[in-house]
C-alpha positions in Angstrom: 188.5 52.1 116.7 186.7 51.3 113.5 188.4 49.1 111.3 188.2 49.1 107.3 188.8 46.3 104.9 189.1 48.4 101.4 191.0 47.5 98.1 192.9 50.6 96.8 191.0 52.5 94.2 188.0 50.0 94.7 184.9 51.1 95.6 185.8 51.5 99.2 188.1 54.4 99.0 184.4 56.1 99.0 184.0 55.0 103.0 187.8 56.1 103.6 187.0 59.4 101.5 183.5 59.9 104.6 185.9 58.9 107.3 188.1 61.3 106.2 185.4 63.8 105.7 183.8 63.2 109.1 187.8 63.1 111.1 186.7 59.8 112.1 190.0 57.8 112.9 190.1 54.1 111.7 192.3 51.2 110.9 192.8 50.2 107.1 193.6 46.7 105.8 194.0 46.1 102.4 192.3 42.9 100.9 193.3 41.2 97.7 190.1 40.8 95.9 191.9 38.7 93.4 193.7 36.3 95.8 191.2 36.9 98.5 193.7 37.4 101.3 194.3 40.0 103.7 197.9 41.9 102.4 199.3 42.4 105.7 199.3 39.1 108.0 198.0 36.8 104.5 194.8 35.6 106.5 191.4 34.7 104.6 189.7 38.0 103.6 186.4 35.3 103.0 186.6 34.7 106.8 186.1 38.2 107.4 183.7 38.9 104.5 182.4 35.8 102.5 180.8 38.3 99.9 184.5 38.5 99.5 183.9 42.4 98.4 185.5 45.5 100.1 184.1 47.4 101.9 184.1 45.8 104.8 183.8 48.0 108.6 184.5 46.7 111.7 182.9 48.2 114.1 183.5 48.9 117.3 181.8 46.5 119.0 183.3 43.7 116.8 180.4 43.3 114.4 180.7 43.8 110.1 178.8 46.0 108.1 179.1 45.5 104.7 177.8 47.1 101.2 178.5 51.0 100.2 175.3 52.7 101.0 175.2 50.8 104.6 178.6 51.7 105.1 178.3 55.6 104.3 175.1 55.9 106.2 176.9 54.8 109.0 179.9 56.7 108.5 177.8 59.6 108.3 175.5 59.0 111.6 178.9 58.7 113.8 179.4 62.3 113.4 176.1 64.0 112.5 177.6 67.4 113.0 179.4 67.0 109.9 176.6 66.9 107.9 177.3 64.3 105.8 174.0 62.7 105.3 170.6 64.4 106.6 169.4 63.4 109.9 166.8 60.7 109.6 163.4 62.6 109.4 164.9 65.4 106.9 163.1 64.3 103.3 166.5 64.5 102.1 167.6 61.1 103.6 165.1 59.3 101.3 167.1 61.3 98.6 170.7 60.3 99.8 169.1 57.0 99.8 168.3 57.7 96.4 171.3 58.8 95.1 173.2 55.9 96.9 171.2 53.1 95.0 171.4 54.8 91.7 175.1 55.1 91.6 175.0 51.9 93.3 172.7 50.0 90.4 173.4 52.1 87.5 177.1 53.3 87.6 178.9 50.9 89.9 177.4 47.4 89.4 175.9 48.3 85.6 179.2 49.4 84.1 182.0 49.7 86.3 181.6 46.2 87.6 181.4 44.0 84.0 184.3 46.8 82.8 186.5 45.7 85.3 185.4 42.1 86.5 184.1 40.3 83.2 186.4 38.9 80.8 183.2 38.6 77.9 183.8 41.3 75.5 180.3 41.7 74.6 179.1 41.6 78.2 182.1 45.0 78.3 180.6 46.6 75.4 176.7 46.4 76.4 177.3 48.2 79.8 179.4 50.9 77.8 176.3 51.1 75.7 174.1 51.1 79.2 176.2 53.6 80.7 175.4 57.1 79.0 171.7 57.1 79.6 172.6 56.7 83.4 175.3 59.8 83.3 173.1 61.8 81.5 170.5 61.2 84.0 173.5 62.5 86.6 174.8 65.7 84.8 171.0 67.3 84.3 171.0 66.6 87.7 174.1 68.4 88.7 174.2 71.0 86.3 172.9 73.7 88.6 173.9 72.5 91.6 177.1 72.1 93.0 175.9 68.5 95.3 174.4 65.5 94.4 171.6 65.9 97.9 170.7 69.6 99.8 173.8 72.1 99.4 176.3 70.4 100.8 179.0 67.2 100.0 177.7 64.3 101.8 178.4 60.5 101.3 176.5 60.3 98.1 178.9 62.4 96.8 182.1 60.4 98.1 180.3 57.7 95.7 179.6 59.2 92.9 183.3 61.0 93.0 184.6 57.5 93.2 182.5 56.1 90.2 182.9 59.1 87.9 187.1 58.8 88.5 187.0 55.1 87.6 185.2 56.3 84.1 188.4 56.5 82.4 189.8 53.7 82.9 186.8 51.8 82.2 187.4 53.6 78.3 184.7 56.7 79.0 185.4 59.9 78.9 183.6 62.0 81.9 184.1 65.0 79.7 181.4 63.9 77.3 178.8 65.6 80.0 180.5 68.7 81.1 178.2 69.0 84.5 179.8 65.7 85.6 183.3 66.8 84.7 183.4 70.2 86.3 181.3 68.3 89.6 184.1 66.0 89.6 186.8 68.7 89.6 185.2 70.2 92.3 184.9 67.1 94.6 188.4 66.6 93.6 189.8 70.3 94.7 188.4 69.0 98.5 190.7 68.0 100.4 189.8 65.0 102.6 188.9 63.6 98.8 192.4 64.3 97.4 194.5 62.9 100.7 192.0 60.0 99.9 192.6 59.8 96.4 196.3 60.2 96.5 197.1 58.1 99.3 195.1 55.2 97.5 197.0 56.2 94.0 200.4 55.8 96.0 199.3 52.1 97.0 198.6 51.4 93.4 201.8 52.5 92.1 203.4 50.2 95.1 201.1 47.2 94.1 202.2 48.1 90.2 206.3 48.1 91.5 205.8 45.0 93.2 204.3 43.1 90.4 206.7 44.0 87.9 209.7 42.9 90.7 208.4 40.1 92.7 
């Protein structure tokens, strides 16, 4: 069975979001990525990845795969029949490929990283600056079409979703580009990506409870 390292609400409840989307069974262990321990048995989360970044799959065969658009790829190619990602050969793979690497470079690691992760207040404000040319770029995209690749959800959208729900918190309102906010409705009214979504929301709340009552 696979096996997924993930942090709730990090970027890895994208892969959970696919594995749900695909009915692919796996085990979940939740890494600190402050502490940098594994939550349930306190082990060295570096051990198993020394990026020390979620996610992190275990595969079957014992081996790690690491970094989102690996991960989904991968995710996707288990069950092909779910049409996650286009078969390699389609032209659309190269633009789930693209997709992946823009969210990727110019949503995740160009804003929602330094939002979250810096503690420079100028470093915070320049990728809120940074960040609506690179939304904009994603609503003309999506506003007339309902997915980010071919006519269906695949893993680029279980990425974007992800990214576009961490706006908020990161002090941007998705409803500034209207495409993006009724796209991320949508996404939302799925519902391997609300079981997702809630389940991680729950562990959040528990993480919140437990901080507050050691």
């Amino acid at each position: 069975m696979l096996q997924l390292y993930f942090s709730p609400m990090a970027c890895s409840l994208a892969s959970r979001i696919a594995l749900m989307e695909a009915g692919i069974e796996a085990r979940y262990h939740r890494a600190d990525l402050w502490t940098k321990k594994v939550v349930e048995d306190g082990s060295d989360f570096l051990s198993i990845s020394p990026k020390g970044a979620v996610p992190v799959l275990v595969l079957e065969n014992g081996e790690k795969l690491t970094e989102n658009a690996a991960v989904l790829q991968y995710i996707a190619d288990l069950r092909p029949e779910s049409a996650l990602a286009p078969r390699p050969g389609d032209p659309d793979r190269y633009r789930l490929q693209e997709w992946l690497s823009f969210v990727g470079c110019e949503i995740h690691k160009a804003f929602l990283f330094p939002t979250f992760w810096y503690k420079d207040d100028a470093a915070k404000a320049a990728a809120r600056e940074r960040i609506g040319k690179s939304l904009s770029v994603a609503a003309d995209h999506l506003a007339h079409r309902d997915h980010l690749v071919g006519k269906g959800f695949t893993v680029a959208d279980a990425y974007l979703a992800w990214s576009l729900l961490l706006l908020g918190r990161g002090g941007v309102d998705v409803a500034q580009w209207p495409p993006l906010a009724d796209y991320l409705q949508r996404m939302q009214e799925r519902s391997p990506v609300r079981s997702a979504i809630d389940h991680e929301m729950q562990l959040r709340k528990v993480m919140a409870r437990q901080v507050q009552n050691p």
